[in-house]
N, C-alpha and C positions, 0 to 999 in steps of 0.2 A: 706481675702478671698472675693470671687467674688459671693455669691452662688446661681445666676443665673443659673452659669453652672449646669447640673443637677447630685446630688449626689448620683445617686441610686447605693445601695447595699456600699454602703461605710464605714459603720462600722462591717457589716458582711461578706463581700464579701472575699470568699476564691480564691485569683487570683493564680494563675499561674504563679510565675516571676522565669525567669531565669537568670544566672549572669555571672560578668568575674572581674577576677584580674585587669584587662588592660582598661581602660577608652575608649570607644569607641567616644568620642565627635569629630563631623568632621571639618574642617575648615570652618569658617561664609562664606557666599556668600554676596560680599554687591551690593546694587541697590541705584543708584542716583533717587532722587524723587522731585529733583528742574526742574524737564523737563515737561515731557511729566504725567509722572507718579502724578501729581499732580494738585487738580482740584478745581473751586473756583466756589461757589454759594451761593445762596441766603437760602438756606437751608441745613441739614444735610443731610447724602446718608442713617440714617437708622435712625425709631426708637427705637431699641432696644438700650440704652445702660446699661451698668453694672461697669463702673466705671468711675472716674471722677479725674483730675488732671489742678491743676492750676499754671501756671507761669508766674506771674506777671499780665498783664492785658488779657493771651488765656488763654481761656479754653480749654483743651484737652477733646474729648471725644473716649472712647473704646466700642466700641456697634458691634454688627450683622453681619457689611459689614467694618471690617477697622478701623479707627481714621479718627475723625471727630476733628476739631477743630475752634474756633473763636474767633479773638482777638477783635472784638467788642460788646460783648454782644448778640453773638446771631444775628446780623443783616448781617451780610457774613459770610461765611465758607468756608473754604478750607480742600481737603477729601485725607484722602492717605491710599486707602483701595483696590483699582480697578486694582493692579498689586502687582508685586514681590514686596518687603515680603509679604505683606497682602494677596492678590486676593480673598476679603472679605472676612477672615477667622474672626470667631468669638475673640475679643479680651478679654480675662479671666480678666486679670489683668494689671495697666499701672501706671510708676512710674517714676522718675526721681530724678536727684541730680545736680545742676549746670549744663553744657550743657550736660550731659548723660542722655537720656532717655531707657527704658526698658518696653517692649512688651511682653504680653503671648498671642503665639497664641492659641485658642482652636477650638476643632470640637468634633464628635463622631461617633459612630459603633456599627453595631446591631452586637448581642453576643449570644451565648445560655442563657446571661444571663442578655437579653435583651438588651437596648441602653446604653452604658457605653462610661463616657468620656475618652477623646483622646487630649495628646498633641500631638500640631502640632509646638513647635517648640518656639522661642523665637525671637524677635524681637529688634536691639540695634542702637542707635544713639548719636554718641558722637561732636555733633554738630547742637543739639538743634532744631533734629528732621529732616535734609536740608537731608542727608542720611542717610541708614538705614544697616544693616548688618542679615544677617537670622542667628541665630545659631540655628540647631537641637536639636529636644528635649533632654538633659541631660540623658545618660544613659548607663550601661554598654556593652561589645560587650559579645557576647557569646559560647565563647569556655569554661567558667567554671562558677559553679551554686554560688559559696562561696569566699569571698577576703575578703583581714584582712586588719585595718586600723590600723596604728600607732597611739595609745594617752598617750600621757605620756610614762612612762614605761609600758602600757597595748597594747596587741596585742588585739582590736575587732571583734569578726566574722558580717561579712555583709553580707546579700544578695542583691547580684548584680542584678539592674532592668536592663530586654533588651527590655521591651517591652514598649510603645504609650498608651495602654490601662489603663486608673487610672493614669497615669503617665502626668499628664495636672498642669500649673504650676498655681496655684490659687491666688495667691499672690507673691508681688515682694518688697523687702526694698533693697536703692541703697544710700550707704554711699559714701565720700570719699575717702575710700579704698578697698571696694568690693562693689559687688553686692550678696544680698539672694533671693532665689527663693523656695517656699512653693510646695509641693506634697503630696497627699496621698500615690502615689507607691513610688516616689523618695525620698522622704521626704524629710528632710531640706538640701541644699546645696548652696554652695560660689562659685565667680570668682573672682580671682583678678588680671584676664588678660584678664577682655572684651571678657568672653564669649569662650575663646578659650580650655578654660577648666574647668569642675564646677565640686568641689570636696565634696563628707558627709561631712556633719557636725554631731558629733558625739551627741546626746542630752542623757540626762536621760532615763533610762527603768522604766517602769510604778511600780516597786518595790523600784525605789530609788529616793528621792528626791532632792538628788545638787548630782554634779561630777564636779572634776579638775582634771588635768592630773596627779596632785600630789597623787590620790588615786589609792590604788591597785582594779581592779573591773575586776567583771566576768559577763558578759552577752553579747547580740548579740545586731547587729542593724540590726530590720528587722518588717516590717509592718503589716507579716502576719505569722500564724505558717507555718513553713514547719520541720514539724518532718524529713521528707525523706532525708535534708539535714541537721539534727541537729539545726533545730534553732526554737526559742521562740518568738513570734511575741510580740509585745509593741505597744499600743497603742498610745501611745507618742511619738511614731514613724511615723505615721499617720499624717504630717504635713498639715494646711489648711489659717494661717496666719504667717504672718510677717509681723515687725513695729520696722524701727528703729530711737531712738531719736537721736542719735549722732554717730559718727563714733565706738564706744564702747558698749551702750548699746542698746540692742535688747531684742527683745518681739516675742518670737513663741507660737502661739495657736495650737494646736495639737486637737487628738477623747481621749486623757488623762488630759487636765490643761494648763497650761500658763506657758511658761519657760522664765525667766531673765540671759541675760548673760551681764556684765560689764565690759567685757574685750576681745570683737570684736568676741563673739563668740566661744569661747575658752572652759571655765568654765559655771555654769548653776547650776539657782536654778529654781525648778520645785513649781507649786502651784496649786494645785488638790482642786477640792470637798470634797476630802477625808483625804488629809492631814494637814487642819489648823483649828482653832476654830471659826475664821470670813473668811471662804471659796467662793469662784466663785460658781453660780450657779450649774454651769453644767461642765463637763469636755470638751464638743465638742466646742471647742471655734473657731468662723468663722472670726472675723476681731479685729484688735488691734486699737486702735491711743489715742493720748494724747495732751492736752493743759494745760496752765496754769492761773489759778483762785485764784486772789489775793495774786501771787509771790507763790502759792501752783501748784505743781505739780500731775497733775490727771492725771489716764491711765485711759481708757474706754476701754470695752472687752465686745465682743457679744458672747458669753455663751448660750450653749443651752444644753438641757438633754441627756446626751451620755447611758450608759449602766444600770447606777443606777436608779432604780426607783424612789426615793428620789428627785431627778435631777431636774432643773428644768428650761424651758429658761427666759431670762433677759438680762438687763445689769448691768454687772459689775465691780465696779470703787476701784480703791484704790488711796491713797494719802500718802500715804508709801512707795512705790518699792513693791508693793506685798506680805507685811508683814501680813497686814487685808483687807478685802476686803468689802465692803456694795454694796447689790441688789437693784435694781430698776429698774422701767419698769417692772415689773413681768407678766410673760405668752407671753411677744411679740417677735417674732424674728426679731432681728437683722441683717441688711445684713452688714451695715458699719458706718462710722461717715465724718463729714464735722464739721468745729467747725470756727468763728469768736471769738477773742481774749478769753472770758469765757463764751460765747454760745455755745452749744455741740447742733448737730444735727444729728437725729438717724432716717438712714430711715429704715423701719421693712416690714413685711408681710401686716402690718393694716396702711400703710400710713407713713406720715414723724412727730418727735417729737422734740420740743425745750424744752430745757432747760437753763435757764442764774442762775441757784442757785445752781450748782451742783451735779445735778441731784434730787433734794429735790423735786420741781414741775416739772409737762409736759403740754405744751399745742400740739394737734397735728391737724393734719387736713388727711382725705382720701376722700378727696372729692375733684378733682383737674379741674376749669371751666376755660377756656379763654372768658372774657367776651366778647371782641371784636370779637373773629372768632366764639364764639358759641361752640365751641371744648371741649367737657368734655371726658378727660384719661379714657379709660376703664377700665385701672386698679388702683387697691388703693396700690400695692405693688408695694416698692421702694428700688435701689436696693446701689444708692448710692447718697451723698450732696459735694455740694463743695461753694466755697464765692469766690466772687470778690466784693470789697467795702461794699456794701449796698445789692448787690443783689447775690441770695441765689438758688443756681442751683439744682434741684433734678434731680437724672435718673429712670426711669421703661420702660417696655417692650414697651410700648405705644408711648415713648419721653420723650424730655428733660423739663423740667416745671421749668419758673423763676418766684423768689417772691422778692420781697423787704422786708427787716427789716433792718430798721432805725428810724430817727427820724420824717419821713415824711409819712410813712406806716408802718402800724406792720406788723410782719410775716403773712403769709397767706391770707393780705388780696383782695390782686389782683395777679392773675396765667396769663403767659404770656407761654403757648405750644408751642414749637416750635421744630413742626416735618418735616417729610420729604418729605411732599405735594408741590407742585407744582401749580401755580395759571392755572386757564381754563376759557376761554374766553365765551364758549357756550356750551347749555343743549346738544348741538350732539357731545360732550365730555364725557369719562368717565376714569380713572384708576382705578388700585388698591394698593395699598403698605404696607407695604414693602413687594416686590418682586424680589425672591418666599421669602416665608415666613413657620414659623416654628410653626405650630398649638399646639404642645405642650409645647410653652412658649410665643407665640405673637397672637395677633391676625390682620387680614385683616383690614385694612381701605378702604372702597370705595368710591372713590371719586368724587362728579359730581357736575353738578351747574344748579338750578332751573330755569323756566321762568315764566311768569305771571300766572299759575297755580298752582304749587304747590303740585300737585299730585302724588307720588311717588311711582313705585314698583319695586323690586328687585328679582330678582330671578338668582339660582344658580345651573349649570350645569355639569356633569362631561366629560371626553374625547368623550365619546361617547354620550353625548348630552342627557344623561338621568335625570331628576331632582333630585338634591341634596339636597335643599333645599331653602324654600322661605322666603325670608330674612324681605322682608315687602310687603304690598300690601294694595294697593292704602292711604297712608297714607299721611300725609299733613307734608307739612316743609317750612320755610319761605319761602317766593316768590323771586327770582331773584336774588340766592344768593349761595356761592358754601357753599357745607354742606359734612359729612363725616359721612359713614354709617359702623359699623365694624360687621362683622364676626368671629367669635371665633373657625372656624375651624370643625365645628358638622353640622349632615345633620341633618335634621327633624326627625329622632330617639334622636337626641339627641349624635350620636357615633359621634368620630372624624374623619374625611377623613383620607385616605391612601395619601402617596403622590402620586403624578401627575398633570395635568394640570385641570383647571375649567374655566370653561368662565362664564363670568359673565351679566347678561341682565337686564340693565339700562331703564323703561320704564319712562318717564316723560310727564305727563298729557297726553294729546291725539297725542303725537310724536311718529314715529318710532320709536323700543326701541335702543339704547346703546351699543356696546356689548365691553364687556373687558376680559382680563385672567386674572390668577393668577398659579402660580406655589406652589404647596405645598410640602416641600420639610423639613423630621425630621431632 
């Protein structure tokens, strides 16, 4: 999982889904993106991202506006985010398998029960990203509320999801022979026609710990209660990751425990808080992944405190198949892992952590400085890690941040930013970025460049030109040199802005001031 996207109301949330016998999934629409649709520069098109993927010497990145990606470190990029499929939809989740890559789109929608995620669909390229194909978001049509799935000799009752809302794909595992895709409303489901069709996958209900089709079993599959159409919701139905090691076995984190299947999905043993002597933390488990540590096989799982009070977040690891498990990191959340051969990298709420002992020690860092441009991340939360060679990619709201661990630097000890600014030649220059931008998970960067004074003030304006609030005044910053000022979205109350437009007034020493916008947009 991605959990960037924002999860409210998601282990209480009593939705509304309606269903159908009949698979409503439309045909993909595909878009050629080796033309026009694809753009190359010197930087990314955003800083937000939330996941990370690497193939060979590119790094892929899924953030704010698109996929971003760079096959030299970060010193060019090329953006495929500014048309169909994309047209900068939030990217959730991003994965791939030999030349198949796999795209979650995501957005969201004010609700009476407030802003609640929304998929927008899926994203597939079976040739190494050159084109892309949209599949619609996974879900039933709706002429009927209830449909039975075939397992084994058992008929299942399901509730068929028709709706976008909850129904956002947070995680993606892509074998070679299907692809899985993670939901809270949809919960766990397969293609093994590219997207043309994506079928349940039937898991464990929070009363049973393993099923195979060779068992007689009585229960629903369905995320939420709906008495009105007979059925029992499961929390282990509540799907949020997927992780798979090989074309056979698989790792679903659910709002119930961590499920193993060894046989492509089929069969399933469940491992709960509740159900073992040496337990997972927490049952709400957000992100799976695994490496291997002196010919031992490690699974890492970000675990966090679901319904039991007891609960509690962490990571945690077993080197069993899930038989026992040991905590570590206690109290930090987890968003994901990145790992070099038996290095495990965890980036959490409170920054990015290594470990090379398996998980025994942590060193970590939330403090993220580019010496050379002076640039320090506003934020210390991180949301996902990735490696190429030596050097060590973290993602957050703010951008992408490279380290070196090897044998010539340690982890952390030089951060190289690299966001979505743009170089400016003179102080009668100003922007802002990422724009528009989403004040409840990013914040503004503004962007200008000093002259031989050094004198700076900002100030912040709404449509109607009335002050929002003053960002600094008359404060000093190096002389002759471009500098980034962030905003976090609050007027001088301290409240968050609504969206709409703001312009922004750039005064530099005794210059006429500056003026720039920004679009604020949830």
């Amino acid at each position: 999982m991605r959990s960037r996207i924002s999860l409210k109301g998601c282990l209480a949330a009593v939705l509304i889904l309606t269903a159908s016998a009949t698979n409503a999934q439309e045909i993909p629409l595909t878009f050629s993106l080796s033309k026009s649709h694809e753009t190359t520069d010197d930087r990314p098109l955003s800083n937000s991202a939330v996941d990370l993927f690497v193939r060979g010497d590119t790094l892929w990145m899924g953030g704010g506006k698109g996929i971003d990606l760079t096959p030299d470190l970060g010193s060019t990029w090329k953006h495929f985010g500014d048309a169909a499929p994309f047209d900068f939809e939030d990217i959730a989740a991003l994965e791939g398998h030999g030349g198949v890559m796999w795209a979650s789109l995501a957005g969201s929608e004010d609700t009476d029960q407030g802003s609640l995620a929304k998929g927008l669909g899926l994203a597939v390229s079976t040739d190494f990203g050159r084109t892309w194909s949209l599949v619609p978001q996974p879900k039933e049509s709706t002429d009927m509320s209830v449909y039975d799935i075939a397992y084994g000799n058992n008929t299942i009752k399901a509730l068929a999801v028709t709706t976008d809302i909850n129904n956002i794909t947070y995680d993606i595992a892509v074998t070679g022979k299907a692809v899985f895709i993670a939901s809270f409303a949809g919960g766990l489901r397969s293609s093994t026609d590219g997207g043309q069709t994506f079928l349940p996958v039937v898991l464990p209900p929070d009363q049973i710990d393993s099923i195979s089709p060779n068992d007689s079993l009585d229960f629903d599959l369905s995320p939420v209660n709906r008495p009105d159409l007979g059925l029992v919701e499961s929390l282990n139905h509540r799907v949020f990751s997927v992780h798979a090691m090989n074309d056979d076995t698989l790792w679903v984190g659910t709002a119930g425990g961590i499920n193993l299947s060894t046989d492509g999905g089929v069969s399933w043993r469940k491992c709960s808080f509740n159900n073992q002597n040496e337990p997972i933390s927490g049952n709400f488990v957000v992100a799976i992944g695994h490496n291997v540590i002196g010919g031992v096989t490690h699974v890492w799982a970000a675990t966090i405190n679901a319904l039991n009070p007891v609960e509690y977040r962490a990571v945690s690891v077993t080197t069993d198949m899930g038989r026992t498990w040991r905590t570590t990191l206690r109290g930090e959340f987890a968003h994901n892992f990145g790992f070099k051969d038996d290095v495990v990298y965890v980036p959490t709420n409170s920054g990015i952590y290594r470990s090379d002992d398996g998980g025994n020690s942590w060193i970590g860092t939330s403090r993220f400085v580019d010496a050379s441009s002076r640039r320090v991340a506003a934020s210390e939360q991180c949301y996902a890690a990735a490696v190429i060679g030596d050097n060590v990619f973290v993602a957050n709201s703010d951008g992408l941040m490279r380290t070196e661990d090897g044998s010539e630097y340690f982890f952390g000890q030089y951060w190289t930013i690299l966001g979505a600014a743009r170089q400016i030649s003179s102080p009668a220059e100003a922007y802002a970025y990422p724009n528009p931008f989403a004040p409840d998970d990013e914040v503004l960067r503004i962007h200008y460049r000093t002259d031989n004074t050094g004198s700076i003030s900002i100030r912040i304006y709404d449509f109607a030109m009335m002050p929002v609030r003053v960002l600094l005044s008359n404060v000093s910053r190096q002389l002759n040199s471009e500098q980034d000022e962030v905003w976090d979205g609050r007027d001088d109350n301290g409240k968050q802005v609504a969206n709409g437009v703001y312009y922004i007034q750039v005064t530099i020493g005794d210059n006429d001031p500056v003026w720039t916008k920004a679009i604020a947009l949830q």
